[in-house]
mmCIF file of the C-alpha atoms, coordinates in Angstrom:
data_MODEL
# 
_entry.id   MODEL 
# 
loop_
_atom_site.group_PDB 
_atom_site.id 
_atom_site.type_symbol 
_atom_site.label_atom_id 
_atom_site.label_alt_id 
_atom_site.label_comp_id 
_atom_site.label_asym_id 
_atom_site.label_entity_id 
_atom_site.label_seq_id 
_atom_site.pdbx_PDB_ins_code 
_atom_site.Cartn_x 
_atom_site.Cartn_y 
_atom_site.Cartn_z 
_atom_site.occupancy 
_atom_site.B_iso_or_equiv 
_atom_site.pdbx_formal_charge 
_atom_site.auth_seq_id 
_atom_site.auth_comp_id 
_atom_site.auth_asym_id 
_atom_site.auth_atom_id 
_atom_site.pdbx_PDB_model_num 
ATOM 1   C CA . UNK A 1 1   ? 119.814 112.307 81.460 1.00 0.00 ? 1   UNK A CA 1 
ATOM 2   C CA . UNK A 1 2   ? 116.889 114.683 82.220 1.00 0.00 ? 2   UNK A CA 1 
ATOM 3   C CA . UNK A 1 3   ? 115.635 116.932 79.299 1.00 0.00 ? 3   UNK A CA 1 
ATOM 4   C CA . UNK A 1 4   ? 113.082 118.609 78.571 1.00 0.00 ? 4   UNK A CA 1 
ATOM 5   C CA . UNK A 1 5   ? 111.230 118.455 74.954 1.00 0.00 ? 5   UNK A CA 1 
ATOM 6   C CA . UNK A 1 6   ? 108.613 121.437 73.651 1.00 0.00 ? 6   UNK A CA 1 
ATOM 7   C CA . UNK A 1 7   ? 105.990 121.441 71.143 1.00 0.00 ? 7   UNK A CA 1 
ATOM 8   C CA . UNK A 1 8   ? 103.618 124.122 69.960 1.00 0.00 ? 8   UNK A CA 1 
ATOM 9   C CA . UNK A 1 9   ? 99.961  124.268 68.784 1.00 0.00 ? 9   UNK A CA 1 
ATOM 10  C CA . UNK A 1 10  ? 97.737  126.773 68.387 1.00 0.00 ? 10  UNK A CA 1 
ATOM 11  C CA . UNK A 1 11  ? 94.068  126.970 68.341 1.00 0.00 ? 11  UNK A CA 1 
ATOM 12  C CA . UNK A 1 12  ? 91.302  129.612 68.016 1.00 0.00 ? 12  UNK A CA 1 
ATOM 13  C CA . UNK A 1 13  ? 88.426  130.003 70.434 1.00 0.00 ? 13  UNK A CA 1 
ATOM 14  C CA . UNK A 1 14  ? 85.769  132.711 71.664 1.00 0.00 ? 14  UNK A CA 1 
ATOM 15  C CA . UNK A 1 15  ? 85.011  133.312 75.636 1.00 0.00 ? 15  UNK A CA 1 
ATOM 16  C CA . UNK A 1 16  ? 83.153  136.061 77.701 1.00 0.00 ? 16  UNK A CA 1 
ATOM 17  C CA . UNK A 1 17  ? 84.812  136.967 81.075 1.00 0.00 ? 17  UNK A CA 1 
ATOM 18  C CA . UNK A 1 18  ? 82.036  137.465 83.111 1.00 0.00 ? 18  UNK A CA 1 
ATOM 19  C CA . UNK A 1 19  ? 80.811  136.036 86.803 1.00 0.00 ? 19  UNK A CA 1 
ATOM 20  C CA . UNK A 1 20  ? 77.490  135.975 87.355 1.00 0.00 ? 20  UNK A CA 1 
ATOM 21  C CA . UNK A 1 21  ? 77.729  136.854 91.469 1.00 0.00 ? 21  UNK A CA 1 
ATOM 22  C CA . UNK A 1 22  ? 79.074  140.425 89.966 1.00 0.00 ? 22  UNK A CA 1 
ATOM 23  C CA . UNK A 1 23  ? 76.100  143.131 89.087 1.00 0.00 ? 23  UNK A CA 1 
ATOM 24  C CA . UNK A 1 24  ? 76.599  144.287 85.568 1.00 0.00 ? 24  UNK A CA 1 
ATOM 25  C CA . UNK A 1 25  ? 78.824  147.382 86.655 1.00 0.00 ? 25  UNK A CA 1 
ATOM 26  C CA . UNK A 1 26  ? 81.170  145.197 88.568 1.00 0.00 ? 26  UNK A CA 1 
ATOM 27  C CA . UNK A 1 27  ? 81.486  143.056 85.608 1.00 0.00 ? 27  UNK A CA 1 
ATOM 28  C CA . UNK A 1 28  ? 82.317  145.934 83.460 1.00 0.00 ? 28  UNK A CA 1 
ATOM 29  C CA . UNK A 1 29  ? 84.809  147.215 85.479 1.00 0.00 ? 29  UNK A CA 1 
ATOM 30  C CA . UNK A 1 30  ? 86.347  144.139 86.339 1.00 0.00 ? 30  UNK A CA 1 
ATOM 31  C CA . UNK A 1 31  ? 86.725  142.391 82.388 1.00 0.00 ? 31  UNK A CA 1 
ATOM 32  C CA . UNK A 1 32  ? 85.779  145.497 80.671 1.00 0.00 ? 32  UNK A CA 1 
ATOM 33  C CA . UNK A 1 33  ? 85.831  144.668 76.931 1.00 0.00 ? 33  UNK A CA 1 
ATOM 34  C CA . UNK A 1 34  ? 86.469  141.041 77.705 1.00 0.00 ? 34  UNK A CA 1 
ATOM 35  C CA . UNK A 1 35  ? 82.648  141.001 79.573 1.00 0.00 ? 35  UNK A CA 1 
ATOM 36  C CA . UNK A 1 36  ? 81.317  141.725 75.865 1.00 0.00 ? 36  UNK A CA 1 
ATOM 37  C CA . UNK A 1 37  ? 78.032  140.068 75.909 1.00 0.00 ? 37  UNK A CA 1 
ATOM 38  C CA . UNK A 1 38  ? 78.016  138.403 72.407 1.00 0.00 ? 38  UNK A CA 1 
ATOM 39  C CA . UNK A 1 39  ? 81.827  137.397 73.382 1.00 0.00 ? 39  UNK A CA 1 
ATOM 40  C CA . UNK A 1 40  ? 85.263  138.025 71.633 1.00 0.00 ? 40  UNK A CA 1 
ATOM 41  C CA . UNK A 1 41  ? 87.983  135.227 70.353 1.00 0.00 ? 41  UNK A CA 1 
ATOM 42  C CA . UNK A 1 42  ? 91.367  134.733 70.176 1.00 0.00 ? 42  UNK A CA 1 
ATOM 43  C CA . UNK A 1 43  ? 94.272  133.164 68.813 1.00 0.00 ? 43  UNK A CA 1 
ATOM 44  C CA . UNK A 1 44  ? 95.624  131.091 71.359 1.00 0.00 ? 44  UNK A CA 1 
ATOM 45  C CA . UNK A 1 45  ? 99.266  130.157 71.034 1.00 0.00 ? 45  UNK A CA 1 
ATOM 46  C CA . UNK A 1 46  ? 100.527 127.262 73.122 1.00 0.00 ? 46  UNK A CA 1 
ATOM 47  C CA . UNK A 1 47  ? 103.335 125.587 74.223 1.00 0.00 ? 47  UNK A CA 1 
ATOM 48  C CA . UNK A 1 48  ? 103.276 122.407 76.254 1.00 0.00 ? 48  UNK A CA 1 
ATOM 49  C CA . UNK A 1 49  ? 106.625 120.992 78.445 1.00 0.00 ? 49  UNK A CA 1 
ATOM 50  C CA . UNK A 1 50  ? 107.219 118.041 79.307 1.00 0.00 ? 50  UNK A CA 1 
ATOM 51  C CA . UNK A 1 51  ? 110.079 116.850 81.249 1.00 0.00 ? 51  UNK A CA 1 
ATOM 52  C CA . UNK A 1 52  ? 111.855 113.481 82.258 1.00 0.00 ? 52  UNK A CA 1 
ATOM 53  C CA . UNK A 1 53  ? 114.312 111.433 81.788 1.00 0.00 ? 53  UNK A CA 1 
ATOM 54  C CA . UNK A 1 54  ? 115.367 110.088 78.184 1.00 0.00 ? 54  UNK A CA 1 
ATOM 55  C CA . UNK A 1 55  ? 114.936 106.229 77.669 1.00 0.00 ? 55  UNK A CA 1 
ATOM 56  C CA . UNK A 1 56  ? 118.558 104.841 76.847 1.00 0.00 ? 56  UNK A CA 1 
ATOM 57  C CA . UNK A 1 57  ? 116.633 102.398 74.533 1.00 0.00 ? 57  UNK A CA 1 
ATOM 58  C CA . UNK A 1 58  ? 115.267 104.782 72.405 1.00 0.00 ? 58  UNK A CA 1 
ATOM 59  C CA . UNK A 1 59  ? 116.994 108.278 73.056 1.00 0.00 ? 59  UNK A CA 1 
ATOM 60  C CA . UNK A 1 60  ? 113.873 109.749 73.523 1.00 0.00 ? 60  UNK A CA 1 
ATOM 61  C CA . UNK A 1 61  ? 111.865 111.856 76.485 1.00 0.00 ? 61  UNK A CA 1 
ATOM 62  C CA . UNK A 1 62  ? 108.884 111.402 74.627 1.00 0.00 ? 62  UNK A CA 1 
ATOM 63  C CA . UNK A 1 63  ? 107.711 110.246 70.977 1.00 0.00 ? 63  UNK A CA 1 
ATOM 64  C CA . UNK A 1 64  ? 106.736 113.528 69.144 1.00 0.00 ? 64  UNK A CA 1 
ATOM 65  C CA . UNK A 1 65  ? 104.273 111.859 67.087 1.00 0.00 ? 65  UNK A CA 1 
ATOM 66  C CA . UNK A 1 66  ? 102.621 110.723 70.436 1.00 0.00 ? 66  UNK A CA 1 
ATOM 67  C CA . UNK A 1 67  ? 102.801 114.409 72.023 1.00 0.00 ? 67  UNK A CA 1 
ATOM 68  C CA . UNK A 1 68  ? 101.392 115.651 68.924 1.00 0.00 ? 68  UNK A CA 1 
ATOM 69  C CA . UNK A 1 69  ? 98.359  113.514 68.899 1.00 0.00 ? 69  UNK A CA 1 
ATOM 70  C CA . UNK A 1 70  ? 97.827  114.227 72.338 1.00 0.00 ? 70  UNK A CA 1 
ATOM 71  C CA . UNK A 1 71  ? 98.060  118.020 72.357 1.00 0.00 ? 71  UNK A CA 1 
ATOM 72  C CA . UNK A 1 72  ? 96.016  117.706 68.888 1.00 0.00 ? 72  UNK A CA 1 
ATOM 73  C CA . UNK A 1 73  ? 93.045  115.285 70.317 1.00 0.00 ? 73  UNK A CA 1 
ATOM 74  C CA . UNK A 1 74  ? 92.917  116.691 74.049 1.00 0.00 ? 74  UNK A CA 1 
ATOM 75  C CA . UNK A 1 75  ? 93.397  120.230 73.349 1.00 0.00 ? 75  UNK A CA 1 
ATOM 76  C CA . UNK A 1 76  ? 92.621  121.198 69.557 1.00 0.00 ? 76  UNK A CA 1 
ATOM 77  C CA . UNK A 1 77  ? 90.363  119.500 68.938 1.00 0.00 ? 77  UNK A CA 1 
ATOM 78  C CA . UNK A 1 78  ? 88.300  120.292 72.099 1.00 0.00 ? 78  UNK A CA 1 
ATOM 79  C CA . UNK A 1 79  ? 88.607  124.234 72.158 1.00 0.00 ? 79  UNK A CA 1 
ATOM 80  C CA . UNK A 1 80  ? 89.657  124.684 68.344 1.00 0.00 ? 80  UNK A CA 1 
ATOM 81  C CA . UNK A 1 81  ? 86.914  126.770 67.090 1.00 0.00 ? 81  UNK A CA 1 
ATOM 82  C CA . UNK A 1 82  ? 84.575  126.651 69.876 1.00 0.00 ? 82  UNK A CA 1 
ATOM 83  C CA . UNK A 1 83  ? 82.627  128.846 72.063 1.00 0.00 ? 83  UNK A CA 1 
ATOM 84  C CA . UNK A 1 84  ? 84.519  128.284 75.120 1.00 0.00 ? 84  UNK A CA 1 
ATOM 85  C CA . UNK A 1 85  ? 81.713  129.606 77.999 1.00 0.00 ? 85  UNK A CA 1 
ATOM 86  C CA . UNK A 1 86  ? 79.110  127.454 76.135 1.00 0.00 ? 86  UNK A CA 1 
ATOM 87  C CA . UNK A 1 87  ? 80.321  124.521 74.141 1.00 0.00 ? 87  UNK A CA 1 
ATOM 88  C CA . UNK A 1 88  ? 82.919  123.575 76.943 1.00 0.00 ? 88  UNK A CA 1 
ATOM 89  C CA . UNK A 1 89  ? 81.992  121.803 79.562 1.00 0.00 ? 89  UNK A CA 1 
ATOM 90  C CA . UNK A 1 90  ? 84.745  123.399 81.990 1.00 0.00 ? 90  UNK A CA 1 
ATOM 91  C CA . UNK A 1 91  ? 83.874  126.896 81.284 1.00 0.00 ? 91  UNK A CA 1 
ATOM 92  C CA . UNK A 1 92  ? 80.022  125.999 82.703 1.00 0.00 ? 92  UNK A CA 1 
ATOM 93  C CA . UNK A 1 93  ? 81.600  126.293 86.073 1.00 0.00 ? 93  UNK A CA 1 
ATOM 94  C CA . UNK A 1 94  ? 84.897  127.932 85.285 1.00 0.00 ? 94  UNK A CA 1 
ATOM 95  C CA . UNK A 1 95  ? 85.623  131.822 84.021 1.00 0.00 ? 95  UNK A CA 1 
ATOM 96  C CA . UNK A 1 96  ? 87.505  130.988 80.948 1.00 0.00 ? 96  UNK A CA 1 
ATOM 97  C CA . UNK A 1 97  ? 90.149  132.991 81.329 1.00 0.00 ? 97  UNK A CA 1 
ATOM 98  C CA . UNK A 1 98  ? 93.763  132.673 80.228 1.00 0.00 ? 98  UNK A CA 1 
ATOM 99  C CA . UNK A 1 99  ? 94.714  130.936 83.641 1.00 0.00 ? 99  UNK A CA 1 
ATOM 100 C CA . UNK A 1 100 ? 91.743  128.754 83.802 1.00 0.00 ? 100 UNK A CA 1 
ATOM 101 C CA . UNK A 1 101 ? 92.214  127.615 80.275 1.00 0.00 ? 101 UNK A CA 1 
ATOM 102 C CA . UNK A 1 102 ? 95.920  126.869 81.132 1.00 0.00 ? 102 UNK A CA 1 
ATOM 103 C CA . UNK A 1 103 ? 94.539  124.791 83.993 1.00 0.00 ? 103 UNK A CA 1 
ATOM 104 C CA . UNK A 1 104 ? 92.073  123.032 82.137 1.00 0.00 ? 104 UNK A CA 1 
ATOM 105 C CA . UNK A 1 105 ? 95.181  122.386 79.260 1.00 0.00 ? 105 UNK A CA 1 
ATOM 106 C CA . UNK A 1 106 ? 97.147  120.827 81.768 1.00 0.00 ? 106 UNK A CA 1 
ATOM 107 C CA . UNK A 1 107 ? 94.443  118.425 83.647 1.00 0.00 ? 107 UNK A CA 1 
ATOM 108 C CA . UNK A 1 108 ? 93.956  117.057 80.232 1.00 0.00 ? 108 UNK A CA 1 
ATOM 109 C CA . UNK A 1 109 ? 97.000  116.359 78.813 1.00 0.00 ? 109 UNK A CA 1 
ATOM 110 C CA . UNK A 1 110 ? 97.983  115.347 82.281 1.00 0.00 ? 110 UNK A CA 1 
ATOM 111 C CA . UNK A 1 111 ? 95.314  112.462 82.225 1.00 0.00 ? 111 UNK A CA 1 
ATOM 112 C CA . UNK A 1 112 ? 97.140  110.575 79.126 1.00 0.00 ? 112 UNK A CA 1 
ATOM 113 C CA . UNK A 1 113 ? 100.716 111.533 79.594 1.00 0.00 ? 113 UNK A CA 1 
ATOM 114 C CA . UNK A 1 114 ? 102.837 109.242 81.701 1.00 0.00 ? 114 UNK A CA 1 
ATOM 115 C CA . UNK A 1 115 ? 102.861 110.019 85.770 1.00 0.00 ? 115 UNK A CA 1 
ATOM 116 C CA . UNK A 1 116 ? 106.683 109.834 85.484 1.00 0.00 ? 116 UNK A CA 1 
ATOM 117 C CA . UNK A 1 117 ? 106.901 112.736 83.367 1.00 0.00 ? 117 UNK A CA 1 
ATOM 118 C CA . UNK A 1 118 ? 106.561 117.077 84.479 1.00 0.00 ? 118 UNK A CA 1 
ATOM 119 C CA . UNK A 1 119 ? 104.637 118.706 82.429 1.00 0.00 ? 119 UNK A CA 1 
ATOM 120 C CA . UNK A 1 120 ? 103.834 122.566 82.123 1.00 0.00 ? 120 UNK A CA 1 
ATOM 121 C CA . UNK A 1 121 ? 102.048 124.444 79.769 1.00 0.00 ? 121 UNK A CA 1 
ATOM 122 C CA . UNK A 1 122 ? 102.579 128.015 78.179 1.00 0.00 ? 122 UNK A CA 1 
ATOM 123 C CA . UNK A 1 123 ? 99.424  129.602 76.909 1.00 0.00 ? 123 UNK A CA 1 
ATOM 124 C CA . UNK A 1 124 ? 99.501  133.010 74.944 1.00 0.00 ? 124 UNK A CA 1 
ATOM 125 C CA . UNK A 1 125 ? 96.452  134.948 74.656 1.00 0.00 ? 125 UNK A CA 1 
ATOM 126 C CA . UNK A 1 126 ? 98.203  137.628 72.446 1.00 0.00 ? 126 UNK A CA 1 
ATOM 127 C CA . UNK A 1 127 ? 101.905 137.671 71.551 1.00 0.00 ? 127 UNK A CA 1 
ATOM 128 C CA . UNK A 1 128 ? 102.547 139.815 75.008 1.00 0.00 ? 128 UNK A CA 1 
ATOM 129 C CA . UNK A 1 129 ? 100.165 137.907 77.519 1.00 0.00 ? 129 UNK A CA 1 
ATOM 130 C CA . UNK A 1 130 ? 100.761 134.601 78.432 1.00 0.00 ? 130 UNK A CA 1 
ATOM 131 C CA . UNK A 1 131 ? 100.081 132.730 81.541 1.00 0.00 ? 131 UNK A CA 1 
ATOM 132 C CA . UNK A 1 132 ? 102.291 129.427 82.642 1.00 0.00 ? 132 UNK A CA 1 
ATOM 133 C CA . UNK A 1 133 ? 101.165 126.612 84.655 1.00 0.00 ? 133 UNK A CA 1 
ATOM 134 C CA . UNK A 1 134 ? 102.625 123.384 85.459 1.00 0.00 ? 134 UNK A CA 1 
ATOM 135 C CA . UNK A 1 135 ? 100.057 121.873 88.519 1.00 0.00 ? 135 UNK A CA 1 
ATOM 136 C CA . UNK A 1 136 ? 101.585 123.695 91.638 1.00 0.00 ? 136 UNK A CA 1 
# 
């Protein structure tokens, strides 16, 4: 049987939308009040998928207690609170933006999850923008 099994989290985090090959003006009209120079935060909302087939053994995709310690140590408690442009070492290289941080979501909890299972994440930047990404 194939399911799939949801969990959400939610964490808080700061960012500046800004690429330095873009002259101030470009940046400004491009992020506009996202290219705020002393930054602005938000309260992410996220939801991470993961999809597979349930063990007959145990009737489960997926321990929840083991997706909940992975969402808590590989994505709280590395953006929770932080500074995203400066204090993560993605966003050095990266424009944190909502589809970049769903990227950078997904490599991680894609590093400790089994390869046999899918797994997609929803990330909402405010209750009406949200951006989905599940490695394609």
């Amino acid at each position: 049987m194939r399911i799939t099994v949801c969990r959400r989290a939610h964490f808080n985090a700061a960012h500046r939308l800004h690429n330095p090959e873009l002259s101030t003006a470009e940046n400004a009209a491009t992020f506009g009040k996202c290219n705020n120079e002393y930054y602005h935060g938000h309260n992410y909302e996220l939801i991470v998928h993961v999809t597979g087939d349930v063990d007959p053994k145990t009737g489960y995709l997926i321990d929840m207690k083991v997706l909940r310690d992975h969402i808590k140590r590989e994505v709280e408690d590395y953006l929770d609170h932080k500074n995203l442009n400066v204090q993560v070492e993605e966003f050095k290289t990266l424009n944190p933006t909502a589809e970049h941080i769903a990227y950078v979501i997904w490599n991680r909890l894609r590093s400790v999850l089994s390869a046999d299972l899918e797994l997609k994440v929803t990330l909402y930047e405010t209750p009406r923008n949200y951006v989905e990404y599940s490695g394609k």
